[in-house]
C-alpha positions as CSV (number, residue, x, y, z in Angstrom):
1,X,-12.5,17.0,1.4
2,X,-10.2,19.6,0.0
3,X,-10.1,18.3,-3.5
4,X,-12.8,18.5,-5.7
5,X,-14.8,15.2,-7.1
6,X,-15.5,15.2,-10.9
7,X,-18.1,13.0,-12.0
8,X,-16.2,10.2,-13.5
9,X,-16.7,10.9,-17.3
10,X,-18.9,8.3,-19.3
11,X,-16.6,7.2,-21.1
12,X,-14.2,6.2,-18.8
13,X,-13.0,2.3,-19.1
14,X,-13.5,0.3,-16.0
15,X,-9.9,-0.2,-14.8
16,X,-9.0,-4.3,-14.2
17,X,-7.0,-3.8,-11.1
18,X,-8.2,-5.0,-8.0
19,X,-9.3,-2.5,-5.0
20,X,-8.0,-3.5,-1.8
21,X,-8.1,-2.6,1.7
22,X,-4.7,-3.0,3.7
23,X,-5.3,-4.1,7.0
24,X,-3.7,-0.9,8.9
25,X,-6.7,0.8,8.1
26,X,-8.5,0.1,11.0
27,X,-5.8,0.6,13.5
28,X,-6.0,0.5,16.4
29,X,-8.7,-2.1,15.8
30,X,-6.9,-5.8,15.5
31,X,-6.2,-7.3,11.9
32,X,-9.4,-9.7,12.0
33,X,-11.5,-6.3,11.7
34,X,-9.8,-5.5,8.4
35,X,-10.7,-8.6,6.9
36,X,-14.3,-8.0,8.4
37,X,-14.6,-4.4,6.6
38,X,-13.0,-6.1,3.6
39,X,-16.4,-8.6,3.6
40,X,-18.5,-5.6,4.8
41,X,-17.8,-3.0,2.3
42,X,-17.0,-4.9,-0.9
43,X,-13.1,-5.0,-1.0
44,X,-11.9,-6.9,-3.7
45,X,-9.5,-8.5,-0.7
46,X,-6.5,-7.1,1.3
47,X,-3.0,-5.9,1.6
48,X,-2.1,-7.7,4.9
49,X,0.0,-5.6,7.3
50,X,3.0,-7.4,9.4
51,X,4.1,-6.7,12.5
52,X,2.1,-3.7,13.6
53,X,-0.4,-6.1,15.3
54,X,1.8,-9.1,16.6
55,X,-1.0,-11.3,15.4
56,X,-0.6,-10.3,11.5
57,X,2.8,-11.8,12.0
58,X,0.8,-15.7,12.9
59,X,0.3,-17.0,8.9
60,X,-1.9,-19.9,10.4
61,X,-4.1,-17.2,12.4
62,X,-4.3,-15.1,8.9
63,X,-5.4,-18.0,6.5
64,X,-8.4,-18.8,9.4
65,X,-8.9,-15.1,9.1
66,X,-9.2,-15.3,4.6
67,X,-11.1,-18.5,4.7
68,X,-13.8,-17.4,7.9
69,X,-14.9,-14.0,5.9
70,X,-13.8,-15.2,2.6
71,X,-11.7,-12.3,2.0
72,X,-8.5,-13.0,-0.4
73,X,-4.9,-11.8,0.7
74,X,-3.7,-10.4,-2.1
75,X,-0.7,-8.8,-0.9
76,X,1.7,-8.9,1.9
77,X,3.6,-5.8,3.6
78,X,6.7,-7.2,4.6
79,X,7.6,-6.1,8.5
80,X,10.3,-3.2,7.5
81,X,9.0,-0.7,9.7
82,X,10.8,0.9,12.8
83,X,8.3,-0.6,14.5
84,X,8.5,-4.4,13.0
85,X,12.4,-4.6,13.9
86,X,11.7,-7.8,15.5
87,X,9.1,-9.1,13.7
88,X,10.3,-12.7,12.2
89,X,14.0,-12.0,13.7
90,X,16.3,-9.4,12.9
91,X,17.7,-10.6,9.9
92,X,16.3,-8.2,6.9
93,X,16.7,-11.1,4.3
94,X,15.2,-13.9,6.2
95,X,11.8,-11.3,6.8
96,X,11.4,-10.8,3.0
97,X,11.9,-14.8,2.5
98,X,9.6,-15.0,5.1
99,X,7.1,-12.8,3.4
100,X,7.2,-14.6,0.3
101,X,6.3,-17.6,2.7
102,X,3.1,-15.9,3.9
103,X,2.7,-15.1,0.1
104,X,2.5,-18.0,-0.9
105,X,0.1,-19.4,1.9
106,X,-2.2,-17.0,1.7
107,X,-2.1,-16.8,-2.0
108,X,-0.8,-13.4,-2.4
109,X,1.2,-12.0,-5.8
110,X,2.8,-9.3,-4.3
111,X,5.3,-8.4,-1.4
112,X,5.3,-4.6,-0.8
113,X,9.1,-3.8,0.4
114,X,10.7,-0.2,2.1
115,X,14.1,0.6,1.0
116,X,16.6,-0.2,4.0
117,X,17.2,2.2,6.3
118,X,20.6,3.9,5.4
119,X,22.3,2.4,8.9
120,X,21.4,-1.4,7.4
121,X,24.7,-0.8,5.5
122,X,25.4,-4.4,4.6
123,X,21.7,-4.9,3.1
124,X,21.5,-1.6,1.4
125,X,24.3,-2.6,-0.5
126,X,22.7,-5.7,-1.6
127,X,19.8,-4.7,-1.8
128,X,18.7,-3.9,-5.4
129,X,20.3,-7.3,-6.6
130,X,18.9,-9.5,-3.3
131,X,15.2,-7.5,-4.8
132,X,15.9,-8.6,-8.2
133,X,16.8,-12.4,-7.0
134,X,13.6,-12.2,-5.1
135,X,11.8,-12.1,-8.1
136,X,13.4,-14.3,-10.0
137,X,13.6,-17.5,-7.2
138,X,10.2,-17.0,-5.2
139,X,7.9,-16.9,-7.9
140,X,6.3,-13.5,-6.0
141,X,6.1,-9.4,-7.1
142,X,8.5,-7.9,-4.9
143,X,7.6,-4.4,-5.2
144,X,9.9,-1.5,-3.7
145,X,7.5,1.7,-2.3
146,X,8.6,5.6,-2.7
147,X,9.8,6.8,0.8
148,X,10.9,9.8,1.6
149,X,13.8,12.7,3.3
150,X,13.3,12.9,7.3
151,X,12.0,16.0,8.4
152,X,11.8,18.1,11.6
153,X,11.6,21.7,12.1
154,X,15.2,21.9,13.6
155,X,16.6,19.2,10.4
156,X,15.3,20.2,7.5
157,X,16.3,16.8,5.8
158,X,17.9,13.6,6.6
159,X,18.1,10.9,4.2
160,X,16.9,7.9,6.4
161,X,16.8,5.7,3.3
162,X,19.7,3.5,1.3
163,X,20.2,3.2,-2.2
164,X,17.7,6.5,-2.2
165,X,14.0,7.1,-0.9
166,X,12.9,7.6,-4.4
167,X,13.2,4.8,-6.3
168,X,12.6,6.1,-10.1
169,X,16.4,6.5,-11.1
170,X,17.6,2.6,-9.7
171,X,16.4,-0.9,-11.6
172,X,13.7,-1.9,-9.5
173,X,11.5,-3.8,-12.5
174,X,8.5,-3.1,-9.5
175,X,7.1,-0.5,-7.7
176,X,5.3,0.8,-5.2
177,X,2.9,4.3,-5.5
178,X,2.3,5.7,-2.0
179,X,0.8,9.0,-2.1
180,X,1.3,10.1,1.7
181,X,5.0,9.2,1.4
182,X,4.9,11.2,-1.8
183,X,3.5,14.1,0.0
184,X,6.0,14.2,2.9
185,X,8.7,14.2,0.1
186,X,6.8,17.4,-1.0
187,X,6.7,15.5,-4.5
188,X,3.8,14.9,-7.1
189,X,2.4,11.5,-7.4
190,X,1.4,12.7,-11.0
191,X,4.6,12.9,-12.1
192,X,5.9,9.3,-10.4
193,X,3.0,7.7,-12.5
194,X,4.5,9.6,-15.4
195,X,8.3,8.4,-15.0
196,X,7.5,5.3,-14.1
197,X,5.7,4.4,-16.7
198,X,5.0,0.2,-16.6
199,X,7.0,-1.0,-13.3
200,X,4.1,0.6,-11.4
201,X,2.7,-2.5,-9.9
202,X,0.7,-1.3,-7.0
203,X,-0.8,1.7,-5.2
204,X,-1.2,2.9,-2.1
205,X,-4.1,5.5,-2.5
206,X,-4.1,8.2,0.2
207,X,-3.3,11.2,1.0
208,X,-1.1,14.1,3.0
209,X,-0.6,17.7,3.1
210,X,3.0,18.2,2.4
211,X,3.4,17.6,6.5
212,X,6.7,16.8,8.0
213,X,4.4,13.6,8.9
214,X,3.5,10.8,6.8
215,X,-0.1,11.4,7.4
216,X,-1.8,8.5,5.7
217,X,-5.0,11.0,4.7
218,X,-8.2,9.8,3.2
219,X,-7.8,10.0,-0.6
220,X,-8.6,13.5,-1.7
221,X,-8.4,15.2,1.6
222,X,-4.4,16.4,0.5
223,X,-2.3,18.1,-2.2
224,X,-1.7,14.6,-4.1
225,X,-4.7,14.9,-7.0
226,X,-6.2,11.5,-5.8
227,X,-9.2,11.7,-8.1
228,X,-7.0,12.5,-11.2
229,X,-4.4,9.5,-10.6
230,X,-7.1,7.2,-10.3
231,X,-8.5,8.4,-13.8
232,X,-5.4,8.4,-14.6
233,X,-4.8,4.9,-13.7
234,X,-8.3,3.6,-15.5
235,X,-7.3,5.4,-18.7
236,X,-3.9,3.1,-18.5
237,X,-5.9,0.2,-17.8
238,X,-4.0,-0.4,-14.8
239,X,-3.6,-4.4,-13.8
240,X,-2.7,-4.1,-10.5
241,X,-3.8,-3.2,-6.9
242,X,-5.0,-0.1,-5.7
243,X,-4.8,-0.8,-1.6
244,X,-6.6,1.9,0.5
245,X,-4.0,2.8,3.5
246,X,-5.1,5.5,5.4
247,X,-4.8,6.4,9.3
248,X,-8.6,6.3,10.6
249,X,-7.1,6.7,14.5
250,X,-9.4,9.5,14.9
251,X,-12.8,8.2,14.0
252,X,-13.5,7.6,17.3
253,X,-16.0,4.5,16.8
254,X,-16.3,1.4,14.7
255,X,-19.1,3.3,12.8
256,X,-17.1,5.9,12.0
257,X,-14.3,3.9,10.8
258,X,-16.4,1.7,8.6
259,X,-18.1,5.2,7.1
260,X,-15.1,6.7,6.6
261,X,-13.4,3.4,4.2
262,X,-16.8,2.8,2.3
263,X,-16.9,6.3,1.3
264,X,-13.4,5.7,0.2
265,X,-14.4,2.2,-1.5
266,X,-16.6,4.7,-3.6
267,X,-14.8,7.4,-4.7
268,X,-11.9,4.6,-5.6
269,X,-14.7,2.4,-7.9
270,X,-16.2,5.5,-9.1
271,X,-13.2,7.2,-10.5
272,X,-11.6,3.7,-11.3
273,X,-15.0,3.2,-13.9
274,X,-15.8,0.6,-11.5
275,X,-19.2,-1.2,-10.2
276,X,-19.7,-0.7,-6.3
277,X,-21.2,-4.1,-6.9
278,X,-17.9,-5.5,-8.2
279,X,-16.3,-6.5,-5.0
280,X,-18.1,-9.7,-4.1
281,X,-17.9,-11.3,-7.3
282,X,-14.2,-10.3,-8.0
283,X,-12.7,-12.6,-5.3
């Protein structure tokens, strides 16, 4: 890793949020094997990812999937991905009502939610309001994530996103931390925690390199200071989720995979003040 590991300090407060693993962690391994490294490793539960695997997108399938490991779903990514165009219709409002849905199934709090992309014209101009009503009437977190500008080495920016990729200057009462996306935006996720202050709701701890890619690194392996947002986060005695979403494409076996995310599960409970024995009895 490229950044270096302080010892967590002895004074440090055990943080009350819980440590998650989102199920896109294990691609190209099928959803079922998140919840299985979940149970494996000590996961407090999972962020479940839609529409990447078409199976994610089958709510009955997932809640066989919580109650055979006995792994909680504790948030939902709602399909808003290039990728997920189709996933639970086209429709951009009926997705998110739809994730609420699968919230409440699976007995998730929160709904993680990308800004629209900036061609979705009529739901971008809804869309901080339709957020805000999502709140209100569903009973679940909707939680808007940090994006970021488009970037290829002919285009040095193009602003994909609508109201804005970064979310800090609109009325969002929820947000989303992802350090990768902070990275591509060649922004600090030091200074997000700092502005945002209490509508930080979730995290998505990883990493990048300040890559034209959103790179999805293992936590500490980029420019972001993962160690010293999760003290950070433990000094604020954050109550929300801290999901591990990472790319693990290139560990080339299962037990390289499942290496890889425990040794992540550890650096996150270490430098969260947390027990590696928490995660079975925190479910």
């Amino acid at each position: 890793m490229s950044e270096r590991e302080p010892n967590a300090p002895q004074h440090l407060e055990p943080a009350p949020c819980k440590v998650l693993l989102s199920t896109t962690s294990v691609y190209p391994e099928r959803t079922g094997s998140g919840f299985e490294l979940a149970a494996l490793l000590g996961y407090d539960g999972v962020e479940l990812m839609v529409g990447i695997d078409p199976v994610a997108s089958d709510i009955d399938y997932m809640v066989d999937l919580r109650d055979y490991h006995q792994v909680p779903v504790h948030a939902v990514h709602s399909p808003c991905l290039l990728v997920t165009q189709t996933t639970w219709g086209k429709d951009p409002w009926t997705k998110l009502e739809k994730s609420a849905e699968a919230a409440h199934r699976l007995g998730a709090d929160v709904v993680v939610v990308h800004p629209p992309f900036r061609w979705q014209r009529d739901y971008a101009r809804n869309f901080v309001e339709g957020i805000r009503r999502l709140n209100e009437e569903t009973g679940i977190t909707f939680a808007v994530e940090n994006m970021y500008p488009w970037r290829t080495p002919r285009r040095p920016s193009f602003q994909a996103y609508s109201p804005a990729w970064d979310p800090t200057d609109l009325p969002y009462d929820h947000l989303v931390l992802d350090l990768s996306h902070a990275s591509t935006a060649q922004v600090q996720s030091l200074d997000y925690l700092d502005a945002w202050g209490e509508r930080l709701r979730h995290v998505h701890l990883t990493d990048g390199s300040g890559s034209i890619k959103d790179e999805h690194l293992l936590p500490g392996e980029g420019d972001q200071r993962a160690v010293e947002l999760l003290h950070r986060l433990s000094e604020r005695h954050f109550s929300g989720h801290v999901v591990l979403e990472v790319n693990t494409r290139r560990r080339g076996t299962r037990a390289e995979r499942e290496e890889a995310l425990g040794r992540s599960l550890e650096l996150m409970r270490t430098h969260l003040g947390q027990s590696m024995h928490q995660g079975s009895r925190r479910r």
